[in-house]
N, C-alpha and C positions, 0 to 999 in steps of 0.2 A: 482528393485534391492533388495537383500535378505539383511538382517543383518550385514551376515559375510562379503560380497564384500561392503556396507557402510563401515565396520571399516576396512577393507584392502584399501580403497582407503582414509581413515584419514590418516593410518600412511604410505601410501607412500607419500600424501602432506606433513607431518609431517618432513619425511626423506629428502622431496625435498628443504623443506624453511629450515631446520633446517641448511643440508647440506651446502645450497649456504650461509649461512648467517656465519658459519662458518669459508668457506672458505676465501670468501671476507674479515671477520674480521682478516685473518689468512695472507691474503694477505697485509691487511692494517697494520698491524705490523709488515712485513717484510719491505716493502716499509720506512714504518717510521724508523724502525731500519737501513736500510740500508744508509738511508738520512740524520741521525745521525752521522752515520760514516763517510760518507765524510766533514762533517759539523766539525766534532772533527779534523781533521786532520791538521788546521791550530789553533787552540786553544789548549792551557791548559788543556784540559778538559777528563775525562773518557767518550767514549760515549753507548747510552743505548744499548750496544750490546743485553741485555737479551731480546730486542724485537723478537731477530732473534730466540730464543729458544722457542719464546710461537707460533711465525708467522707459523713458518714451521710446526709443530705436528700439528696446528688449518687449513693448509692447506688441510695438508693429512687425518686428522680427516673430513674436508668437502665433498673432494672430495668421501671417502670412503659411507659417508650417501646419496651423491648423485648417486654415482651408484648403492645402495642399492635404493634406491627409483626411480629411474629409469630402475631400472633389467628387469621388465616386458615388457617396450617397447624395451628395447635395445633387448632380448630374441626373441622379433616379427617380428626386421626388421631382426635381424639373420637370422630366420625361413623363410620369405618371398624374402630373397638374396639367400640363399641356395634351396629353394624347384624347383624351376626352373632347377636345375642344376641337381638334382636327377631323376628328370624325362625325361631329355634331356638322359642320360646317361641312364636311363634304355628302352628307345625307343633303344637306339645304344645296348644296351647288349641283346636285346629278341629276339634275332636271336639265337644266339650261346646258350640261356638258354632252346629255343623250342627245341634243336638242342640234346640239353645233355639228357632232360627230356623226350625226345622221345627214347634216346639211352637206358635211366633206365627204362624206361616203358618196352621196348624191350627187356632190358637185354642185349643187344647189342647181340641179336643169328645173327648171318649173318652167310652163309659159302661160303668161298670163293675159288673159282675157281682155281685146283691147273696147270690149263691151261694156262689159261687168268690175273687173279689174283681180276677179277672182283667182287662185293658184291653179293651176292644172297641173298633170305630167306632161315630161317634154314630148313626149310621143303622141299626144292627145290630137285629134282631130277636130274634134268640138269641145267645149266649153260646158264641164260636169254643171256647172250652176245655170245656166243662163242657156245652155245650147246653142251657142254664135260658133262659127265656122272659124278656129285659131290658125286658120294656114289658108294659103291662096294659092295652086296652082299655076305655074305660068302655060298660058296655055299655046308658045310655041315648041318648047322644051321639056315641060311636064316637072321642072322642078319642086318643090314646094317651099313658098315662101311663106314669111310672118304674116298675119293679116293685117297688119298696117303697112305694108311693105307698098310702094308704089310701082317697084320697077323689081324685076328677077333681079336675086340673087346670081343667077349662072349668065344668062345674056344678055340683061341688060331691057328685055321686053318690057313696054307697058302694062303694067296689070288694073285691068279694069275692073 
């Protein structure tokens, strides 16, 4: 153990005893003050209500150093409640991310069948399902267009 993790593990025991010791005392002067109160209630008497002002801050003053001084474990069972659940969920989302990342790899070129309405590759001449001719040459220019295209892409020709 290095230096710096020696004095970090002082002042989280530091935060832990200080904390509970705190609070307990914080507690014990609520209790006493409260004990007072019903004790006055049949007497003469003012009772030490001021317990109840120092109980409650010396409370929440304890409480506060103790989950300071316990930050790190409370942070680890967090960490070891949740990590399970992150990975369940991404076993169930790698479907549909191979899915997208395959479409962006590709560009999503597909051309689709203005036959059938089936997917092909953009390079495709014909229509893997159906066999419909997916491109139409212009036959001034030799371009190839879409096969719902009416008129070239490049000049403008009618394609019949």
């Amino acid at each position: 153990m290095n230096e710096q993790e020696r004095k970090h593990r002082i002042k989280r025991t530091v935060l832990r005893v200080l904390g509970a010791a705190l609070a307990l005392a914080g507690l014990g002067c609520s209790i006493a003050g409260f004990v007072d109160l019903a004790k006055a209630f049949g007497e003469r008497r003012m009772p030490m209500f001021w317990l109840f002002f120092i109980g409650f801050p010396l409370i929440g003053v304890g409480i506060f150093l103790l989950s300071a001084g316990f930050h790190r474990a409370i942070n680890r069972y967090i960490k070891d409640e949740n990590a399970p659940v992150f990975n369940e969920m991404g076993h169930q989302i790698a479907p549909g991310l191979s899915a997208i990342s395959e479409a962006l790899k590709t560009g999503g070129e597909k051309t689709v069948c203005p036959k059938c309405g089936a997917d092909n590759d953009k390079d495709a001449k014909f229509c893997k399902s159906c066999g419909a001719a997916l491109s139409r040459v212009c036959p001034k220019c030799g371009t190839p267009n879409s096969a719902d295209a009416k008129f070239c892409d490049n000049c403008g020709t009618p394609l019949a």
